[in-house]
N, C-alpha and C positions, 0 to 999 in steps of 0.2 A: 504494500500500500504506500501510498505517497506520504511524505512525513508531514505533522502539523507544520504551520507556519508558527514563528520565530512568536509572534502573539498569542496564537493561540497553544505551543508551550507552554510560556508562560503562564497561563490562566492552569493547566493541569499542574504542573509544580505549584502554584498554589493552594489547587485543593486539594494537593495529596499531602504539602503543610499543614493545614485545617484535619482531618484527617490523621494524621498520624497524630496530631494535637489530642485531638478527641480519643483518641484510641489510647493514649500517654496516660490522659484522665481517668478514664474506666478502667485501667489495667491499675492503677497508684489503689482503688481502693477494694474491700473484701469484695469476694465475687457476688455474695448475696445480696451486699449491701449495694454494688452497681447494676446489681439487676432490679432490683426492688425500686430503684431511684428511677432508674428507667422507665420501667411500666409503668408507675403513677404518671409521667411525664407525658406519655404514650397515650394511657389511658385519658387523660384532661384535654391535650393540645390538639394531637391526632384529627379529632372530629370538626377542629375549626380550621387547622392548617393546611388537613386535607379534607377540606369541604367534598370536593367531586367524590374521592375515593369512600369517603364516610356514607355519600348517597349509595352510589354503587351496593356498598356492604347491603345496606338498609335494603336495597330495590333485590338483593342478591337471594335476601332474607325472606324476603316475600314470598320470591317463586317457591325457594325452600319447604317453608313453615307459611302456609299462609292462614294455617290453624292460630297460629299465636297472634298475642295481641301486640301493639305497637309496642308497648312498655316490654315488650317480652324481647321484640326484636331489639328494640335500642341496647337492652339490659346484652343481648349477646355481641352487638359488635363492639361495644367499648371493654367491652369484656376479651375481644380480640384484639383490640388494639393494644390490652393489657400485654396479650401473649407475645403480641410483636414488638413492644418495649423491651420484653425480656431476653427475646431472641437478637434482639441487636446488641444488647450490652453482652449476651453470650458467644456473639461470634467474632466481640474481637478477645476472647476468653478459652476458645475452643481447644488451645493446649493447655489448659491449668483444667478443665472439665475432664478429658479423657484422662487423664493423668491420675483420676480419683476412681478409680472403678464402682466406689459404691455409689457413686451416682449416676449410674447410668445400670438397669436391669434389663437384659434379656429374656422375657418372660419365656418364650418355649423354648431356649436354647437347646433342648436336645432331639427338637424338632430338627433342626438345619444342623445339628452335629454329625445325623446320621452321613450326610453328603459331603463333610469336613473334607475328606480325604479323596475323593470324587466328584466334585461339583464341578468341572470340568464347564464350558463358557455357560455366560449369565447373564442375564439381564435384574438387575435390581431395580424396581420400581416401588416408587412411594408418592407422597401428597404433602401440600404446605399444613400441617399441623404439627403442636407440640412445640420441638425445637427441630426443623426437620431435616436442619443439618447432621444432626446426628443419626439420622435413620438408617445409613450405609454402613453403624458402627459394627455391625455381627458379621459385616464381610469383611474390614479390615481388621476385626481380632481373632478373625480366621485363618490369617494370613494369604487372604484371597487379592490382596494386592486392586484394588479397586480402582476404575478411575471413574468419572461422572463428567456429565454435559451440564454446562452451567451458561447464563446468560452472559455475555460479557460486556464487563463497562467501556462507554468512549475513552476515557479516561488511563493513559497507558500507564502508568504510575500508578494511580489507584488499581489496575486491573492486577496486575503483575502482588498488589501487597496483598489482593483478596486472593489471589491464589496460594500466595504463599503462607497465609493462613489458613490455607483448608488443605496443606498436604499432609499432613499426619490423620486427616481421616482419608485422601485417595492418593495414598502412595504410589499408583498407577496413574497421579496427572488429571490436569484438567482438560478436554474443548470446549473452545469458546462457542459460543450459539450468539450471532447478533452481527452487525454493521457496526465496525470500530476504526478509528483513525491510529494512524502509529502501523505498524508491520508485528505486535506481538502477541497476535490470534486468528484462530480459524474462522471463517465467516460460508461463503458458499459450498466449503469440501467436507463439513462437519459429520455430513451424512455418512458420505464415502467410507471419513477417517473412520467411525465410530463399530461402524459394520466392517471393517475390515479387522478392526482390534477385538469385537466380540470373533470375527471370523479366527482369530491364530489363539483363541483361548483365553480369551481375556474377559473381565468381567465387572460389567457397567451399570452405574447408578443415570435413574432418570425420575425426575419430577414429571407425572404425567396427570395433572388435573386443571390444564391451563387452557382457555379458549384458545384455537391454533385456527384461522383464517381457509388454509389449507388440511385441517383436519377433515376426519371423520365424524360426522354426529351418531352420536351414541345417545340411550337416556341417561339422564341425569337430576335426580331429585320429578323427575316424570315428565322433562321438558328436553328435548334436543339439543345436544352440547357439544360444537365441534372440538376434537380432541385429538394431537398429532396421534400418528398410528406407527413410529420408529420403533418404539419399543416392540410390539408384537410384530412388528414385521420382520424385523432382525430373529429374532425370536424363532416366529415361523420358519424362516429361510433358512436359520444357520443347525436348528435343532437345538437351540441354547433353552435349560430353562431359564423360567421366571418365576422372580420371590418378590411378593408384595410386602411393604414394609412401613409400619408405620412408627413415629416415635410419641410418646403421651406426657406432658407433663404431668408430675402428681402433686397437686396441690398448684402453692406458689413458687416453691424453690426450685433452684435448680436440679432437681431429680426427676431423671424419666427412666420409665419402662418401655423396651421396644418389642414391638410382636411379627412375628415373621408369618406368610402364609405361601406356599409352591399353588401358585398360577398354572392350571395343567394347561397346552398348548395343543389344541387339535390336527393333525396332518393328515386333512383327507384330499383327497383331491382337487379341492376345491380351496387353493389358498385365500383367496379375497373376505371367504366365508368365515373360514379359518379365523384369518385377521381382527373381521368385525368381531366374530364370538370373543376371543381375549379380549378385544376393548368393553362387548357390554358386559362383559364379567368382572373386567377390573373396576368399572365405576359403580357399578354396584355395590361391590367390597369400600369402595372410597364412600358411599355415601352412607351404608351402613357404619362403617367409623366414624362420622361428619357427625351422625343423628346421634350418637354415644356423647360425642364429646365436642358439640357446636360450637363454643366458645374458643377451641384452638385452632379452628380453621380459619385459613386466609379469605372472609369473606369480599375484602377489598381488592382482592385480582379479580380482572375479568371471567367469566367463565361463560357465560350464556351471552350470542349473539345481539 
């Protein structure tokens, strides 16, 4: 890619200052205590600062729950806003969290033990709940060597520090997913790269509960939801399984439980068929988690047309 101009450098070296400023601050104090500080901030400002994304939730909530009453719904998304307070002060925290085993449980660990030693390529799929950076944790304390698709920022300084904060959960590296300036991500071969690395054995984290323009509509919550379809298609093609994976906060603190579930993958002759069935099956799975635990879903992403 062509390199920013000499200005607009500038302007990324400043907010990768700002930035690591803020990231100086949240790390200087206890982890509880910066995440606690966070979410109240989350939970108050959230709703003014991000006006648009706060309707979103609210309108998100509707199609959702349109059983509940208004106070029901407001009560859930500031109540997500809590969780995303939390989740930002945890993820410039994310090696002082693993580092503590007891905060972080694997509830059927001996569910995905049995394939420890044979899980051979993979697709790990999960959803923006909990903290859900952490949800790929039972493949990298497998020594499954992980890597995951993530969106990547404009911002080549900031992108390079967000990676390099998230590699002791995918020790197997990040791809970039997005239109970035700077030459230090993938943008149009993401597909390619990502299906080639599940193709030699490798084994990939994907967030799959985001509206995708070019998706597939699937149900969701009983309404049509386009939803990329890479996962199961990689999947489908390669013979790789799929583990669905979610992470749950408990309580307020920083303590989650994560739960593993094997996505069986149908290969009949009929791959397109194939494909659709793993998507209405995994959003089902997503929304029956959603309806358990509303509150730590990202009601404020897009998801419905």
């Amino acid at each position: 890619m062509t390199p920013a101009s000499p200005l607009r450098d500038l302007q990324f070296r400043l907010e990768y200052i700002v930035l690591r400023l803020v990231v100086g601050a949240v790390r200087a104090l206890p982890l509880d205590v910066a995440t606690a500080g966070s979410a109240w901030c989350w939970r108050v400002l959230a709703p003014l600062v991000s006006a648009k994304r706060h309707a979103r939730a609210l309108s998100n909530l509707r199609i959702a729950f349109p059983e509940k009453t208004d106070a029901e719904r407001i009560a859930i998304a500031r109540a997500h806003w809590e969780n995303l307070g939390r989740v930002m002060a945890e993820t410039m925290q994310l090696d002082r969290i693993i580092r503590e085993p007891d905060r972080i449980k694997i509830v059927n660990a001996e569910v995905f033990a049995r394939y420890r030693n044979k899980l051979g390529p993979a697709v790990g799929v999960s959803l923006h709940m909990g903290n859900y950076e952490l949800a790929i944790w039972p493949l990298t304390l497998a020594g499954a060597n992980p890597a995951a698709v993530y969106r990547s920022v404009n911002n080549p300084y900031v992108d390079q520090f967000l990676r390099d904060q998230r590699k002791d959960l995918y020790p197997g590296g990040l791809f970039g997913r997005g239109k970035v300036e700077g030459d230090h991500g993938e943008t149009q071969k993401t597909a390619r790269l990502i299906t080639d690395y599940v193709r030699k054995g490798g084994r990939l984290g994907i967030v799959c509960d985001l509206f995708d323009h070019t998706g597939i509509p699937v149900p969701f919550f009983g309404k049509p939801a386009k939803t990329q379809a890479i996962a199961a298609m990689i999947a489908r093609r390669l013979g790789a399984r799929i583990w669905m994976a979610r992470c749950i906060r408990k309580g307020t603190a920083t303590q989650f439980e994560i739960e593993l579930i094997e996505l069986r993958v149908p290969r009949t002759a009929n791959q397109s068929d194939d494909v659709k069935t793993v998507m209405t099956e995994m959003q089902a799975q997503f929304e029956a988690w959603v309806r358990e635990h509303p509150e730590q879903w990202m009601w404020s992403n897009r998801r419905w047309s």
